[in-house]
TIGU-971968 format. One line per field, with one value per residue (C-alpha): residue number from 1; residue in one letter; x, y, z. Coordinates in steps of 0.2 Angstrom, whole numbers, plus 2048, in hexadecimal, padded with zeros to 3 digits. Example, Ala and Ser with C-alpha at 12.3 -4.5 7.8 and 13.67 -1.06 7.14 Angstrom:
// residues 2
nr	(1/2) .
rest	(A/S) .
xx	(83E/844) .
yy	(7EA/7FB) .
zz	(827/824) .
***
This chain:
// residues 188
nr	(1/2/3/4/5/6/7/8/9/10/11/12/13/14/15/16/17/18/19/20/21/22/23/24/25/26/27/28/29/30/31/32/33/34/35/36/37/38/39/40/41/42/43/44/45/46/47/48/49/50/51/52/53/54/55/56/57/58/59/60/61/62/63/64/65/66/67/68/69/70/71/72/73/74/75/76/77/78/79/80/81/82/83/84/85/86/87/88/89/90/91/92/93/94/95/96/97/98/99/100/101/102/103/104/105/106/107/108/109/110/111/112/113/114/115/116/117/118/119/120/121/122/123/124/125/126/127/128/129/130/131/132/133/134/135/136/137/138/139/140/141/142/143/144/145/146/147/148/149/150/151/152/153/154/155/156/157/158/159/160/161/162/163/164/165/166/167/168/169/170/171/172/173/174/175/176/177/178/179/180/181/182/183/184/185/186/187/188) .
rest	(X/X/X/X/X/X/X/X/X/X/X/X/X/X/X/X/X/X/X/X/X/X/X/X/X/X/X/X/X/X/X/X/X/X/X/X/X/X/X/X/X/X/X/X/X/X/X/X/X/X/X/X/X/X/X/X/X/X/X/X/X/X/X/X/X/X/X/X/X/X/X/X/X/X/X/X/X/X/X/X/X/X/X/X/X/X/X/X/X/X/X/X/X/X/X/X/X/X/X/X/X/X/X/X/X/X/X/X/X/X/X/X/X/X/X/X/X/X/X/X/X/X/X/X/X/X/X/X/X/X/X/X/X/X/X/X/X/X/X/X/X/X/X/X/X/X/X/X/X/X/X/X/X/X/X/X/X/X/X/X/X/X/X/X/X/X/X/X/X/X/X/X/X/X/X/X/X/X/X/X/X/X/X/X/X/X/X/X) .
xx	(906/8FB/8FE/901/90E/918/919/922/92B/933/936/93F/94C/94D/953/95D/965/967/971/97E/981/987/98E/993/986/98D/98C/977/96D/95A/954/95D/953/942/948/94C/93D/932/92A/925/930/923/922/933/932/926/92E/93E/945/955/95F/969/958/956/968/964/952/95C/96A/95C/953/963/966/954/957/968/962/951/94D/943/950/94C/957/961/96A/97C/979/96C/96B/958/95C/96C/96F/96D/983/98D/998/988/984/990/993/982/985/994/98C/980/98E/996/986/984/996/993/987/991/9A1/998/991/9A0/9AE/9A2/999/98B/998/994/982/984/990/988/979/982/989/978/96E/97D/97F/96A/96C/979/973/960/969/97A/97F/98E/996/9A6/9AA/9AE/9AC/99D/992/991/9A2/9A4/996/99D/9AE/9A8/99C/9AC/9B5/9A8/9A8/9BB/9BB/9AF/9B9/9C9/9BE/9B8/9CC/9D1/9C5/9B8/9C7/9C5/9B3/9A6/9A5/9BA/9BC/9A9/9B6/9C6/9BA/9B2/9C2/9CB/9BE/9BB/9AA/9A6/9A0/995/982/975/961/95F) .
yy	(972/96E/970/95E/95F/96D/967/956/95F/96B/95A/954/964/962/953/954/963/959/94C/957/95D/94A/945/948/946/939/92F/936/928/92C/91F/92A/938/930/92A/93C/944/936/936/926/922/927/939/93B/937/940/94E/94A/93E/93C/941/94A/953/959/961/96B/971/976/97E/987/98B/993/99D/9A2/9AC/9B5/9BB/9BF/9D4/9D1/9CD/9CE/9D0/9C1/9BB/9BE/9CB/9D8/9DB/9E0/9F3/9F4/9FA/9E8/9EC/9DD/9DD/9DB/9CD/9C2/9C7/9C1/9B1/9AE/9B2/9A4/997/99D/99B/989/984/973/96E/978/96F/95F/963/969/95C/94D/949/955/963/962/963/971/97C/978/980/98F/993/990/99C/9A7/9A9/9AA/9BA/9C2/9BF/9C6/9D7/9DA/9E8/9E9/9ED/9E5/9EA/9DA/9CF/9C5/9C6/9B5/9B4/9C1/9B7/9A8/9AE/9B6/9A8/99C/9A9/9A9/997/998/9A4/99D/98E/997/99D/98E/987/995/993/99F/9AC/9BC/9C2/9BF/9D5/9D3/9C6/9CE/9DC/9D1/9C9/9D8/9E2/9D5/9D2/9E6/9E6/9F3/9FB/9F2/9F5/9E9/9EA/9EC) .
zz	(A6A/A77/A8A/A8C/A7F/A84/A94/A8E/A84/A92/A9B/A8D/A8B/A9D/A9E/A92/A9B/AA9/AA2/A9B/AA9/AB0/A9E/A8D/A7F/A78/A86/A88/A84/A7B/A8A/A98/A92/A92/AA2/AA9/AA1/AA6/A95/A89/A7A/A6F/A78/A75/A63/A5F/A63/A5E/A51/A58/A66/A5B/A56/A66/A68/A59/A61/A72/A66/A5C/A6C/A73/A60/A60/A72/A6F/A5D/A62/A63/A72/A82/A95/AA2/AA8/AB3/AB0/AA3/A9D/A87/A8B/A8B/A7F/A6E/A63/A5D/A55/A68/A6F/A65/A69/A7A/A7C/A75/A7F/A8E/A8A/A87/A97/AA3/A9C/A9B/AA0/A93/A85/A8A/A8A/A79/A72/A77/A6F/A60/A64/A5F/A4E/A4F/A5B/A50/A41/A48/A4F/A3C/A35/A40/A41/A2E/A2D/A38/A30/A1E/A24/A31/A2C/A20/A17/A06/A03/9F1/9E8/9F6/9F7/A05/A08/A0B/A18/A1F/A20/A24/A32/A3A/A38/A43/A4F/A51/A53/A5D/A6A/A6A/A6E/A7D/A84/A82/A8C/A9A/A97/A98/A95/A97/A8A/A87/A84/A78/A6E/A6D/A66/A59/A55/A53/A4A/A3B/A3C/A41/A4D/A42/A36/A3B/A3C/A36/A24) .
***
């Protein structure tokens, strides 16, 4: 991608950014975000079919940083210097949802919801089928997996319902207590 591309392309997750914060994504038209972005309709398409498309690209973008093994510093929270721990993990991810709670609660209470928790299971599951280890006699590992990525998304759920309420670090620990995993390592 060239400069010029990028650069409409920030515009565009901008924008788009923007407009969640003033309204749910269902009511986000594809021409209020060229509008915002001051793009052309053919910029736009070009890099996204749909606006849906383009939830998913902020939803992967969001999955690509929290999973990564490189982390800086931020803001509210620091993961740079800590051991990579299944607590950690999703402490991480709920810290995310937290500092953007208006977008995730537009998101969430429309029909972008879907998109964006589909998305969620499909990187969570990804990750944990390539970095965790576990042996469940019996039980398949897919399963577990999927068990616990359902739980996840529950759980976070259960989180935004109760306003955010207790930390992120307190309810990593409910989840991670009540599927037992404390213990379970990560990094085949």
């Amino acid at each position: 991608m060239d400069r010029r591309q990028k650069k409409s392309r920030k515009a565009i997750f901008m924008a788009f950014n923007k407009l969640l914060e003033e309204k749910s994504y269902s009511r986000i038209t594809v021409q209020e975000i060229i509008d915002e972005a001051d793009v052309g309709r053919t910029t736009f398409y070009s890099h996204f079919p749909t606006k849906d498309a383009l939830l998913r690209e902020l939803s992967d973008e969001i999955f690509n940083h929290v999973l990564s093994t490189a982390l800086e510093k931020e803001t509210t929270h620091d993961y740079s210097q800590r051991n990579r721990g299944f607590e950690e993990l999703i402490s991480h991810i709920l810290y995310h949802i937290r500092d953007n709670t208006i977008n995730m609660r537009r998101i969430l209470c429309s029909e972008g919801r879907v998109i964006f928790l589909n998305c969620f299971k499909e990187r969570f599951v990804e990750y944990l089928s390539m970095s965790m280890v576990i042996d469940i006699e019996g039980i398949p590992m897919s399963y577990v997996i999927n068990l616990i990525s359902s739980g996840l998304i529950s759980t976070i759920e259960w989180w935004l319902e109760n306003s955010m309420q207790p930390s992120p670090e307190r309810v990593s620990f409910y989840f991670s207590h009540m599927f037992l995993l404390e213990n379970i390592s990560f990094g085949k």
